[in-house]
N, C-alpha and C positions, 0 to 999 in steps of 0.2 A: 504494500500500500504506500501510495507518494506522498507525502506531507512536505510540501513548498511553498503553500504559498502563502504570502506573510502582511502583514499590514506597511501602509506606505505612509511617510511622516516627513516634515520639512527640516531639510537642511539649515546651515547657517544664509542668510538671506545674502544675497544675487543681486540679477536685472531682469525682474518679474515685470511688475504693473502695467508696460505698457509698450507702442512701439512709434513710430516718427512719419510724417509726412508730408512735409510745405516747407518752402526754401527759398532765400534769395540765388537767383544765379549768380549777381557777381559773391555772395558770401561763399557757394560752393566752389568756386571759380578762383578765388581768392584762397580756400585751404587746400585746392586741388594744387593751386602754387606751390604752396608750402611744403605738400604731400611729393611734389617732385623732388625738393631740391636735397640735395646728396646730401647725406650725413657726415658734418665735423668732425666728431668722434665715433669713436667705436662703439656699440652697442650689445650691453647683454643683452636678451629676449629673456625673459620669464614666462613660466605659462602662466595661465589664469583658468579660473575656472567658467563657465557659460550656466554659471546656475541662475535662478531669476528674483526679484525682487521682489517681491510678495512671497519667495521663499523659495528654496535652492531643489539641489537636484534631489529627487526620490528614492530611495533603497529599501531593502527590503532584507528580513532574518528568514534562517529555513525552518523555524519551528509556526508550526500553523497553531500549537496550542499553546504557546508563549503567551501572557498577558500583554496587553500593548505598551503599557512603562515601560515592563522589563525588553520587550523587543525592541521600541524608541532608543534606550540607553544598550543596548547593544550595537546598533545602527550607527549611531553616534560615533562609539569606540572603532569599529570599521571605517566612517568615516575621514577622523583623525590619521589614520594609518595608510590611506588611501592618497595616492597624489590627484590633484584633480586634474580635466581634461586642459588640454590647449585649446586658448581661443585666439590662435594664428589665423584665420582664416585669409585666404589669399584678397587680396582688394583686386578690385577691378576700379579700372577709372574712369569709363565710361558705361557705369549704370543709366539704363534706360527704360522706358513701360517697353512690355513685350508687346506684340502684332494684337493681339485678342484680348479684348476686355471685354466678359460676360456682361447680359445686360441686368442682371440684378445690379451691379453698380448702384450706390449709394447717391452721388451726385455728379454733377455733370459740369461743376460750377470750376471756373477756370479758378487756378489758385493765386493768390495774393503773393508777391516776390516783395522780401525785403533787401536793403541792402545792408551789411553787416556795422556799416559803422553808425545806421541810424534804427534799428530792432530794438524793442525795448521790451522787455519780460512784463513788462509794470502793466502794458497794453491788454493783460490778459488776468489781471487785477490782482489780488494781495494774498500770502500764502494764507491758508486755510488751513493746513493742517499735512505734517509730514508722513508721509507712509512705509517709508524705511531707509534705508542705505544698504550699496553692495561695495563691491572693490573700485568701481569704475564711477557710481555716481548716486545723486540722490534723489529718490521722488516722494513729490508731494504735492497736494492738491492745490491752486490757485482758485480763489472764489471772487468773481468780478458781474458790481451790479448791474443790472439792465434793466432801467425802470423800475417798476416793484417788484421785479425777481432777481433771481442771481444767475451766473452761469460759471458752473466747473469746471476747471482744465484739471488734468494729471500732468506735472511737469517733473522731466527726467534730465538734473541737471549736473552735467561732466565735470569729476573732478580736475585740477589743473594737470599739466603734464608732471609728471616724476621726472627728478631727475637720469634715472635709469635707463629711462626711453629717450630716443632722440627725436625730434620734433616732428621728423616726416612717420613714423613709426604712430605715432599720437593720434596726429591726423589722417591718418589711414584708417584709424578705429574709431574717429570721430564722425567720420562724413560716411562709411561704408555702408552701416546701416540704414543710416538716413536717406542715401542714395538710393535702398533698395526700398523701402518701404513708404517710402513717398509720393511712391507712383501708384498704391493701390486703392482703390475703390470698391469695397464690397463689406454688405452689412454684416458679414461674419470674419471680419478683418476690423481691427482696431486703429482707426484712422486717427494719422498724422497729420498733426496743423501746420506747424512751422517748427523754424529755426532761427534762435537768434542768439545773440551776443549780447552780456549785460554789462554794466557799467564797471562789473569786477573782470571783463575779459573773460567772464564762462562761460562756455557753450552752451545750451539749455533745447530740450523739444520738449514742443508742446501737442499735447495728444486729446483724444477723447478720454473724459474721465466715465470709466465705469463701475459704476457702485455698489454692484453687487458680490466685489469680490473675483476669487476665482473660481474654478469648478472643483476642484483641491478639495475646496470648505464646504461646499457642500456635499461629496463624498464621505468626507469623515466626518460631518452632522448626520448621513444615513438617515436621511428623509426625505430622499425622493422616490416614486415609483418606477415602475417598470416605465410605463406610457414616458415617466420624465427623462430617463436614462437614453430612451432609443430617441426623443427630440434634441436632447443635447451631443448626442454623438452625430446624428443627421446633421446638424449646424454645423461642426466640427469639419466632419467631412464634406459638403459644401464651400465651407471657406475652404481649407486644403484643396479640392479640386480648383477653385480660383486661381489660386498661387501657382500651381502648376501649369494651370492655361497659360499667362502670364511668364513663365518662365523662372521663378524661383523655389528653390527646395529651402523648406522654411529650417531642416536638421534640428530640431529641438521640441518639438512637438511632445506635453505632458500634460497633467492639469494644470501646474500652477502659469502652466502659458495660455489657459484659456479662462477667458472674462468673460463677463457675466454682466450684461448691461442693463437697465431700471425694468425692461420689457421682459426680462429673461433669454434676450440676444445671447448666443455665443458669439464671444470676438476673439479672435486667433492675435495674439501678441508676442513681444519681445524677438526682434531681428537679428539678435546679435551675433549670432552666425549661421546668418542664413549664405544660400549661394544663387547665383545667376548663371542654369545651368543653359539658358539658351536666350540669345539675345532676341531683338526686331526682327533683324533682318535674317535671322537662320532659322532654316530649314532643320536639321541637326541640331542637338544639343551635347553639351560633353559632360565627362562623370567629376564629381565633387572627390576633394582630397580632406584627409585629416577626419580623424575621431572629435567629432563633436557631440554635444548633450548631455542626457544624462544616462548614467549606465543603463539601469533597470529597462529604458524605452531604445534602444541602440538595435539597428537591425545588426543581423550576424556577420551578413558582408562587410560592413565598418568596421568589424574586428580585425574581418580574417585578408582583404585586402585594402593598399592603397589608394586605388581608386574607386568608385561604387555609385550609382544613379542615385542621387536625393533625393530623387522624386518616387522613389521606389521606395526607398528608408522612412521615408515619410509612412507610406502607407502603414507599413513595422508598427512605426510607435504609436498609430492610430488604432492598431489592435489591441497594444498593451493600455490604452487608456479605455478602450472598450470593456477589458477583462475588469480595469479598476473600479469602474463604472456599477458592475454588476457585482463584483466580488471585495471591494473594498479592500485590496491588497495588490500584489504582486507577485508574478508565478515562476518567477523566478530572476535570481538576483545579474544575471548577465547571459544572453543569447551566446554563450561558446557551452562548446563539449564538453571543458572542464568543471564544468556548473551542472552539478547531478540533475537539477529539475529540468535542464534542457536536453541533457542527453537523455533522460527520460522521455521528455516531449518530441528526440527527433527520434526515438524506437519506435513509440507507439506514433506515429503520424499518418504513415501509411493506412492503419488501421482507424487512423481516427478514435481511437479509444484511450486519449489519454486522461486521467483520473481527473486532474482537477477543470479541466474545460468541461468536465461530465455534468456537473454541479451548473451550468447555463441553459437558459430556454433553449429549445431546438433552434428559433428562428438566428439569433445571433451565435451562439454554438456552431453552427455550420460556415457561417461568415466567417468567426475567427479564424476554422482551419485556410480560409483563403490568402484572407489576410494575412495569417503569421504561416506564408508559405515557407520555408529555410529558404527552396529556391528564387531567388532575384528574379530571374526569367520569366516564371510562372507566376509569380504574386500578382495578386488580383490589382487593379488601377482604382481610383478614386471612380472614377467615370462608373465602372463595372459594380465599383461600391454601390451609387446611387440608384441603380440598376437592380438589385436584388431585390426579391422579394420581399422578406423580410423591412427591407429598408424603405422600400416604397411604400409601405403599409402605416409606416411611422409619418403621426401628423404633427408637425411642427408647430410649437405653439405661439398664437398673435394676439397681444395686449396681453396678456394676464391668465392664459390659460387652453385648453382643448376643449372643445365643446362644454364650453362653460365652468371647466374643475377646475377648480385653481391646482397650479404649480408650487411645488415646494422650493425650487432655483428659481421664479421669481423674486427678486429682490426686496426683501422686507426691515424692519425697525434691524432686526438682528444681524443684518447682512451688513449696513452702514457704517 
């Protein structure tokens, strides 16, 4: 009998809350300068970790009857022992929107261009309240009135350079994200406002704030239903198949990268190592390099080679948030062989009888074996996701609930 799989818990906090999207050209223009010019000195690299700010990456213990403390502070202790991943990701310097923009798009409304020495944070009103810090920066809500209401931003604001990094190095990790996810539009993508420069020299994006959290919190609250489970993976996958029309493999796909917006929206967040694996103008795409994410949601090809389609890995950890979804843990601590619960999972696969996926409805039970195919080749597509049965049957819910029930991942007093 397999006993794997284990409860999932937040790390030391990251770059969660949120992700970027509105820009001055000459300010991109202006750090893409910067981002050229040769480095003076020599430069260590350090790694970093790619965990998120609303909370880090997920792991998981192999005792399924461990109390949750005691598996939390075990996790923990792994953790510590654990070097985190590299968030080297390659820059590109000419980020651009891919050829196809789905028509669910959000808006259509051309964006506002600042220019960096006249942007002012203040334009988006006074902080409201901070929602954490990671290695790289800090976010916190802006509240700025309009008339007799107010209105929210989330702002994610970059620490100064280290001396450790060299300037072009800096702004490589500054503008790369922002490059990439400023070009998106879709209601289950977390939309980027702008970019600007404040009076201290800091970098700062400004995002959609959304208040309900992430999808994390409400997993471990274990109050949602079935009906709520299969509408919030549909949104999920939806935005995912977006990104990939578009051209980018988002590589970090978990709960606590997925938001929760006042309607019970999913919005797919945190860019920070995302990749562009196919530009405008190509026909072809190429495969993404470097282990990114986080362990527990890491397709197996990321392990086991160099190079590996994003957009395929993606789908990966779209299963393993599935499994979370319904089983409130993790099925195991790393997609390699040397991970009893996976070498398990790839004995029984053929047969489809493996122990702990036995414990899911039929409808999503049969998806995940598609989903967490081992094979790259074979693994089922977002598109093919939407396509399923089971998936088509799932009713999304609009304002406040499905045929009138209320949602429990609709955003309430407790979510705030």
């Amino acid at each position: 009998m397999v006993h794997f799989s284990s409860s999932i818990h937040r790390n030391s906090p990251g770059e969660v809350w949120l992700p970027h999207n509105q820009t001055s050209k000459t300010m991109i223009n202006d750090l893409a300068k910067k981002a050229a010019t040769p480095d003076p000195l020599p430069v260590s690299i350090s790694r970093e970790s790619s965990q998120s700010m609303s909370s880090g990456s997920s792991r998981c213990s192999t005792l399924e009857s461990k109390p949750l403390q005691q598996q939390q502070q075990q996790q923990q202790q792994q953790q510590q022992q654990q070097q985190p991943f590299a968030n080297n990701k390659p820059y590109s310097n000419n980020v651009s929107p891919a050829s196809s923009v789905v028509s669910t798009a959000t808006s259509n409304a051309p964006r506002r261009l600042h220019r960096a020495d006249t942007a002012n944070l203040k334009e988006y009103g006074e902080c409201y309240r901070r929602l954490g810090e990671g290695s790289t920066a800090v976010v916190m809500i802006t509240r700025k009135l309009e008339g007799k209401g107010e209105k929210l931003y989330a702002i994610k604001q970059f620490r100064k350079r280290q001396r450790s990094e060299s300037e072009k190095e800096y702004m490589k990790k500054l503008t790369s994200e922002f490059c990439i996810s400023s070009t998106f539009s879709h209601p289950n993508v977390v939309e980027t406002i702008d970019l600007v420069l404040d009076d201290r020299k800091r970098y700062s994006t400004v995002m959609e704030y959304c208040p309900g959290g992430d999808l994390f919190g409400c997993i471990m609250a274990e109050c949602m239903t079935e009906r709520e489970k299969g509408c919030c993976f549909k949104q999920m996958i939806q935005g995912l198949a977006y990104l990939h029309s578009v051209g980018v493999a988002h590589r970090d796909i978990k709960p606590e990268n997925l938001l929760l917006a006042a309607d019970g929206t999913v919005k797919i967040t945190d860019f920070g190592v995302s990749d562009v694996f196919r530009f405008a103008w190509e026909s072809k795409g190429h495969k993404s390099r470097g282990l990114m994410g986080s362990e527990p949601y890491i397709a197996p090809e990321a392990f086991e080679n160099k190079e590996y389609w994003g957009a395929v890995a993606d789908v990966w950890s779209s299963g393993i948030v599935l499994y979370c979804l319904w089983m409130q843990g993790l099925v195991w601590h790393r997609a390699k062989k040397s991970d009893n619960a996976y070498a398990c999972y790839l004995r029984n696969y053929s047969t489809q009888q493996f122990e702990l996926l036995s414990k899911l409805p039929t409808g999503p039970r049969r998806l995940l074996y598609a989903i967490l195919d081992p094979n790259p080749a074979t693994r089922i597509t977002c598109e093919g996701i939407l396509k399923d049965p089971w998936v088509q049957s799932i009713d999304v819910c609009v304002g406040g609930g499905v045929n009138n029930q209320p949602h429990h991942h609709i955003p309430s007093s407790k979510w705030k």
